[in-house]
Residue frames relative to the residue before (quaternion, step in Angstrom):
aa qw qx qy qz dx dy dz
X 1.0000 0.0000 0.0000 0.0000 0.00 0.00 0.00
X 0.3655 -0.7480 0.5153 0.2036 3.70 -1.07 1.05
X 0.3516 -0.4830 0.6490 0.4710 4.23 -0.58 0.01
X 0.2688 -0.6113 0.7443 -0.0103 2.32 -1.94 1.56
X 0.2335 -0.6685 0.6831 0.1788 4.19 -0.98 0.85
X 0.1225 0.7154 -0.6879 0.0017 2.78 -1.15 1.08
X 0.2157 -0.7451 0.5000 0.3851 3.77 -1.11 -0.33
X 0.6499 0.3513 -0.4127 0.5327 3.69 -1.36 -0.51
X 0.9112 0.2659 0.3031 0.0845 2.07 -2.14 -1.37
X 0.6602 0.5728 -0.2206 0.4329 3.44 0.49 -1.57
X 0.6030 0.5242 -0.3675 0.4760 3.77 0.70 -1.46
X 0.7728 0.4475 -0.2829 0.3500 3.55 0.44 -1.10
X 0.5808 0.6185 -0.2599 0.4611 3.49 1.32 -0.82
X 0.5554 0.6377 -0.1783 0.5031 3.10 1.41 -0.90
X 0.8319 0.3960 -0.1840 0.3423 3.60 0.77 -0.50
X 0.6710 0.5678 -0.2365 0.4140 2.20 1.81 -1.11
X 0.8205 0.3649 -0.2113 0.3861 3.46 1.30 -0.71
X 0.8042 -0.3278 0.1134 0.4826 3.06 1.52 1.38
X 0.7187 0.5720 -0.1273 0.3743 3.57 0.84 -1.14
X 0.6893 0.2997 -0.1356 0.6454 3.33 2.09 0.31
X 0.0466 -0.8110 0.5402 0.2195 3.46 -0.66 0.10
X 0.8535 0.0516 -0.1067 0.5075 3.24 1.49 -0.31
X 0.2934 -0.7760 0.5238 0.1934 3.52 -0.79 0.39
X 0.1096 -0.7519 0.6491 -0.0358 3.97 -0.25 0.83
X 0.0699 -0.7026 0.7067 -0.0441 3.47 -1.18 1.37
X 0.1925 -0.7331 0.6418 0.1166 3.34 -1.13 0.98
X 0.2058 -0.7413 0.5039 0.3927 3.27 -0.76 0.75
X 0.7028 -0.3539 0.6008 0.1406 2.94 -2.35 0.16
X 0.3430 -0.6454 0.6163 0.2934 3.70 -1.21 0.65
X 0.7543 0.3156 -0.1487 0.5562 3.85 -0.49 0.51
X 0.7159 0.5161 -0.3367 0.3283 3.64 0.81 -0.42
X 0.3179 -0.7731 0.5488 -0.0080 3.39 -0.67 1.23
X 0.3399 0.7661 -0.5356 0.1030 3.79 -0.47 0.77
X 0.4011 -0.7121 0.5556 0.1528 3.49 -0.90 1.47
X 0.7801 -0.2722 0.4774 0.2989 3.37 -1.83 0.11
X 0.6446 0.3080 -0.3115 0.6266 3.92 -0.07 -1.14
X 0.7363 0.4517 -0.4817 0.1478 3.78 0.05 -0.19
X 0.5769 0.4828 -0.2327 0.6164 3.03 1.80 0.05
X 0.2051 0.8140 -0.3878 0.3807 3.69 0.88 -0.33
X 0.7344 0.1331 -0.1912 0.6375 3.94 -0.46 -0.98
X 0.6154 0.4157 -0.4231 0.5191 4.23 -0.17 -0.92
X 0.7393 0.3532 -0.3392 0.4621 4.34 0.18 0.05
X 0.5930 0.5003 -0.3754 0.5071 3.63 1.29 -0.44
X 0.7601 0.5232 -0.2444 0.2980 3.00 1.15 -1.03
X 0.5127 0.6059 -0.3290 0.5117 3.48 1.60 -0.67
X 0.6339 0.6090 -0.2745 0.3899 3.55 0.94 -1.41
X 0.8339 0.4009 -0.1342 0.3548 3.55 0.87 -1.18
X 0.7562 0.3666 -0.2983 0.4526 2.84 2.08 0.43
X 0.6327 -0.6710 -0.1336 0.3628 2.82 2.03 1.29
X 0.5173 0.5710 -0.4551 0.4464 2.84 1.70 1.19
X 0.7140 -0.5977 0.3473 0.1113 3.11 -1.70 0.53
């Protein structure tokens, strides 16, 4: 399997329906991201019974 780039959302959609097992963020120099920014992409994995 090749790494697939995605953005938003998608990465999460992506797991949840099987077609990912993992998602790997690199960080950025200057990039700032909070909790709530992940938040709906974790409800969403959760509600389709992964962990």
């Amino acid at each position: 399997n090749k790494p697939l780039r995605v953005y938003n959302m998608m990465k999460y959609a992506a797991i949840a329906c099987g077609d990912a097992e993992v998602f790997m963020k690199f960080a950025r120099t200057g990039c700032k991201e909070k909790i709530w920014d992940h938040a709906a992409g974790v409800i969403i994995i959760q509600e389709a019974g992964g962990t």
